[in-house]
N, C-alpha and C positions, 0 to 999 in steps of 0.2 A: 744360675749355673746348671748346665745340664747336667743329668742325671745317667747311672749305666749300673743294670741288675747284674749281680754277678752270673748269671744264665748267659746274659748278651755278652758279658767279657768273654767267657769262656766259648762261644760260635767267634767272636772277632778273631781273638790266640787262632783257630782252627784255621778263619780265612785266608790267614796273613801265612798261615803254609803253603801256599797254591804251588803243585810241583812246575817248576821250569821258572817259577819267578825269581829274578835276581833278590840274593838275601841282603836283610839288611834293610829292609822296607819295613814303614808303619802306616795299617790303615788310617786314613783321614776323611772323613766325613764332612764333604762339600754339597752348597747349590749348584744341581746341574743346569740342563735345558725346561725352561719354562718353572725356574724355582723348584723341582724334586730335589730329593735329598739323594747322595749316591755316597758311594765309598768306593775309594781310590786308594791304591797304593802311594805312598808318599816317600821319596828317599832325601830328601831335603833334612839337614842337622840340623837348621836356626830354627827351633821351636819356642822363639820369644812372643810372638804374635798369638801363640796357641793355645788354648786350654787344653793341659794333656794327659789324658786319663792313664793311671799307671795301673800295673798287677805286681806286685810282689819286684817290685823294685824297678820292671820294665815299661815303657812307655806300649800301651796298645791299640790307643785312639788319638786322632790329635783332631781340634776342631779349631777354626780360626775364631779368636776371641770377641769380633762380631759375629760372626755367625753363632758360637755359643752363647752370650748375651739376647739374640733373639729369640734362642730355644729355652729360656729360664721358665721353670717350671714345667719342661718336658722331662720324659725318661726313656732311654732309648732298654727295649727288654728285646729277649727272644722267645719267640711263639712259634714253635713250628705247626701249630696249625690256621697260623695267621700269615706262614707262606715266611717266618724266619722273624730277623729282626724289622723291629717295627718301634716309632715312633711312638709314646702312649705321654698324654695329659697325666699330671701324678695322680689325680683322682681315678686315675683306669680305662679312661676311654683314650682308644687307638685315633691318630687324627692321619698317619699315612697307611 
């Protein structure tokens, strides 16, 4: 299962504010083009297929549950001097 520092929760909450965007979205963290990882707004309710990280009662992340299966033993942190959130091996090295 993938993993999320409470540093990376707290930049997600922040992103999922973007003025002008319609409310009522959850970031979701997909494969984009050529397999990168991206984060996308998601307004879709059936979060059955998802693994979905919550904060204090609310959903902040949703990840499709193959896709977080392939991430098992990642952690997603936030590093603003690695340019934000990022990808890390739980033993601490960055792989995006």
């Amino acid at each position: 299962m993938l993993k999320i520092t409470r540093q990376a929760v707290d930049e997600i909450k922040k992103l999922a504010l973007v003025p002008g965007e319609k409310p009522g979205g959850v970031l979701r963290l997909v494969a984009g083009h050529f397999g990168r990882l991206q984060f996308v707004t998601d307004y879709d309710q059936d979060w059955s297929c998802d693994q979905v990280i919550t904060d204090e009662g609310k959903a902040v992340l949703l990840i499709d549950r193959d896709l977080a299966s392939s991430l098992e033993g990642i952690t997603v942190d936030y590093q603003p001097n690695r340019g934000g959130l990022c990808l890390m091996r739980n033993e601490g090295k960055s792989i995006a």
